[in-house]
C-alpha positions as CSV (number, residue, x, y, z in Angstrom):
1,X,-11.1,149.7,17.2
2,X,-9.9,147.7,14.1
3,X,-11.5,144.0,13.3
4,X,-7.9,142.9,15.3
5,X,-8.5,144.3,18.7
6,X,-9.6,142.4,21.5
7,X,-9.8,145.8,23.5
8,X,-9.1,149.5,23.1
9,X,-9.7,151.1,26.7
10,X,-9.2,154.7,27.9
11,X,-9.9,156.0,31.1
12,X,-8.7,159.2,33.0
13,X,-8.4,160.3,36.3
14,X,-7.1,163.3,38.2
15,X,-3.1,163.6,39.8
16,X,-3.8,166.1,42.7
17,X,0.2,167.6,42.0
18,X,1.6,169.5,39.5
19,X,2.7,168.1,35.8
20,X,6.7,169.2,36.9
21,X,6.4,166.6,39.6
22,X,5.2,164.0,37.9
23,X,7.9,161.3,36.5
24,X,4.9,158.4,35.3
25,X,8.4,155.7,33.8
26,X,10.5,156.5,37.4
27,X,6.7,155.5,39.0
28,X,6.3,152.5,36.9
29,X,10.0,150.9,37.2
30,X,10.4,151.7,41.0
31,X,6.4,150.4,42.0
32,X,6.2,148.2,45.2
33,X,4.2,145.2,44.8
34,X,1.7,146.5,47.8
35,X,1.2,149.6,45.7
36,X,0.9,147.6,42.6
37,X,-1.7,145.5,44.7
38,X,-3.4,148.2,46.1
39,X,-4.6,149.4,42.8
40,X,-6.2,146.2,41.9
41,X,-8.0,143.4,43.6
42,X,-7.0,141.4,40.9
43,X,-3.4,142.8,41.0
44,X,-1.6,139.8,42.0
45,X,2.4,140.6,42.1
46,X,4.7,143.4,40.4
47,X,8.3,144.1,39.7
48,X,11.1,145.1,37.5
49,X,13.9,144.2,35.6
50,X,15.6,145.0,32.0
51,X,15.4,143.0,28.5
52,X,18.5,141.5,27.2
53,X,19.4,144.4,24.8
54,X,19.1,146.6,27.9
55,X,15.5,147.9,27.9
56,X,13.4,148.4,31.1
57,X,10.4,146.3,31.9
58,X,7.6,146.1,34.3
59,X,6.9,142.2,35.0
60,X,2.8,142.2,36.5
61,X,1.4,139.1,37.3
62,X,-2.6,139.9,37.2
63,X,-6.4,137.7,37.1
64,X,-8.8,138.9,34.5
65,X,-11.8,137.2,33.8
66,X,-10.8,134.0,35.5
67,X,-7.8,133.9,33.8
68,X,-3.7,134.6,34.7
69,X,-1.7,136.8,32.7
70,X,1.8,137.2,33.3
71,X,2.4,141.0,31.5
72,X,6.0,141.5,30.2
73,X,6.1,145.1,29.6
74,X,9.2,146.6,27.8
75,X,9.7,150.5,27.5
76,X,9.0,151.6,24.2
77,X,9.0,155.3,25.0
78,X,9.5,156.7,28.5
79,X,8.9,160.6,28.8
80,X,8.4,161.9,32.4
81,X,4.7,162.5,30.9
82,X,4.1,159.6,28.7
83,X,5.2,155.9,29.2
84,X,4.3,153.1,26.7
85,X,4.9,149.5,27.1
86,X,4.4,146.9,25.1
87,X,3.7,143.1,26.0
88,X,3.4,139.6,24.6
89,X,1.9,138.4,27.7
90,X,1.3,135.1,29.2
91,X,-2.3,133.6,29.5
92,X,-3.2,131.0,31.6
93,X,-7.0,130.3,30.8
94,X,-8.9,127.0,32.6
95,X,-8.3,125.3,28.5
96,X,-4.5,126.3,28.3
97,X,-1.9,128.6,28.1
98,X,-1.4,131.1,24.9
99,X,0.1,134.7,24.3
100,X,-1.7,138.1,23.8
101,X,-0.3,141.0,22.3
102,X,-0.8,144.5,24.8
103,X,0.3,147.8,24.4
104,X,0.1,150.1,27.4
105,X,-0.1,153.7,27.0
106,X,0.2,156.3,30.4
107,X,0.1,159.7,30.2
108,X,-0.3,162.9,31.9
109,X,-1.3,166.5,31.0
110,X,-1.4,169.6,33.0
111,X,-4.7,170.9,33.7
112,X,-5.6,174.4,35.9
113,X,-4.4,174.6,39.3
114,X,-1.2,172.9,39.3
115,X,-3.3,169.4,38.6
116,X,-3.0,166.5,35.8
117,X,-5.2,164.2,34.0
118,X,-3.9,161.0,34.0
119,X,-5.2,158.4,31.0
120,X,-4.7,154.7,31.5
121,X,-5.0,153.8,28.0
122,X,-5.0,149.7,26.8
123,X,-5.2,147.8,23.7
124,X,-5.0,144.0,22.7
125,X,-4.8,142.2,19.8
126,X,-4.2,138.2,19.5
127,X,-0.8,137.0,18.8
128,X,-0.8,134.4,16.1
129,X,-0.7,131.8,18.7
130,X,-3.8,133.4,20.6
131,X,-5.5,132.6,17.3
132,X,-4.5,129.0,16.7
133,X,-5.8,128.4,20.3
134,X,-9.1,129.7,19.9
135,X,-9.6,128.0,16.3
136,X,-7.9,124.8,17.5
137,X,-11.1,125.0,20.5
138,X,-13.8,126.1,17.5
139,X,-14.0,129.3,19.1
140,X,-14.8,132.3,16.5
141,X,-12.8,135.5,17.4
142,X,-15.8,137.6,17.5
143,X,-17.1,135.7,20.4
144,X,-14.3,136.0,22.7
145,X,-13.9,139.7,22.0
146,X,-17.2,140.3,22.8
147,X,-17.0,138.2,26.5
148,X,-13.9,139.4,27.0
149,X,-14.1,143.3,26.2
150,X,-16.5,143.8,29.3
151,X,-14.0,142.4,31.9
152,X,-10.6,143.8,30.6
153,X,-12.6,147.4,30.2
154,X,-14.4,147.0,33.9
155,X,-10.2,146.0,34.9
156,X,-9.1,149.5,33.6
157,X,-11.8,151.7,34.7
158,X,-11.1,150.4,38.2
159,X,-7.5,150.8,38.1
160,X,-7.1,153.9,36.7
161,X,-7.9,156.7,39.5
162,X,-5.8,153.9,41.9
163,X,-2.9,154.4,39.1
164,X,-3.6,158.4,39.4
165,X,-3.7,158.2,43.1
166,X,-0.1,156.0,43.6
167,X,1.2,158.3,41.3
168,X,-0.1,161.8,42.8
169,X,1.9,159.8,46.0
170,X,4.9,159.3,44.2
171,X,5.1,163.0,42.6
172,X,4.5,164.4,46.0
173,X,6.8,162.2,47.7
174,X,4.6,160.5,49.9
């Protein structure tokens, strides 16, 4: 992790269907909110829509740690095995509302007997507003990585084998 990262969590999990089934960017842009909800308690809402320019993004509205973040993720490469995503996402915190920067990584490989690991793989840094607002409440950046890394990596180790589950549904049309 560089001296910029709030967080740089992995996680994997099994997809009980093939790696030819699998289609992780049609599963993202066509997720239900239930589904979306149902893979987190602290899921809130989910949905879809495109960028200006044309780009697809995933719009989740989530709690972590107490505090809301409304995740604007746009497309920045969208293979039927690897999606990424990147975010400047809204944070609504008890002191104030800021930005964080988030890149989302999902992938799946094939493993033996027509399975796939799936990895749930996210990373933060502090947009240059997310700095001002911790320095303007004399908080040093160290500090709020270190409460912060705990919840956000609890978040995706949770997640992830829901994620791997919806999207074993979704390759076997369930």
């Amino acid at each position: 992790m560089s001296d910029m990262e709030i967080v740089d969590s992995s996680f994997t999990a099994i997809i009980n269907a093939p790696i030819e089934k699998v289609d992780i960017p049609k599963w993202c842009f066509s997720l239900g909110e239930k589904d979306y909800q149902d893979c987190s308690p602290a899921h809130i809402a989910a949905g879809f829509t495109t960028t200006p320019d044309g780009r697809r993004m995933s719009i989740n509205v989530e709690v972590i740690g107490g505090s809301l973040m409304v995740q604007h993720y746009v497309e920045t490469l969208g293979e039927k095995d690897h999606l990424i995503l990147e975010s400047i996402s809204d944070v609504f915190t008890p002191t104030g509302r800021t930005t964080l920067h988030i890149l989302w990584e999902l992938s799946a490989k094939a493993i033996d007997g027509g399975k796939c690991e799936f990895t749930n793989h996210v990373r933060s840094t502090p947009t240059d507003e997310f700095r001002a607002f911790l320095d303007r409440q004399g908080i040093p950046f160290d500090v709020f990585r270190a409460q912060r890394q705990p919840m956000s990596i609890a978040h995706n180790k949770g997640e992830t084998p829901l994620f791997a589950a919806s999207i074993e549904r979704a390759a076997l049309g369930n």
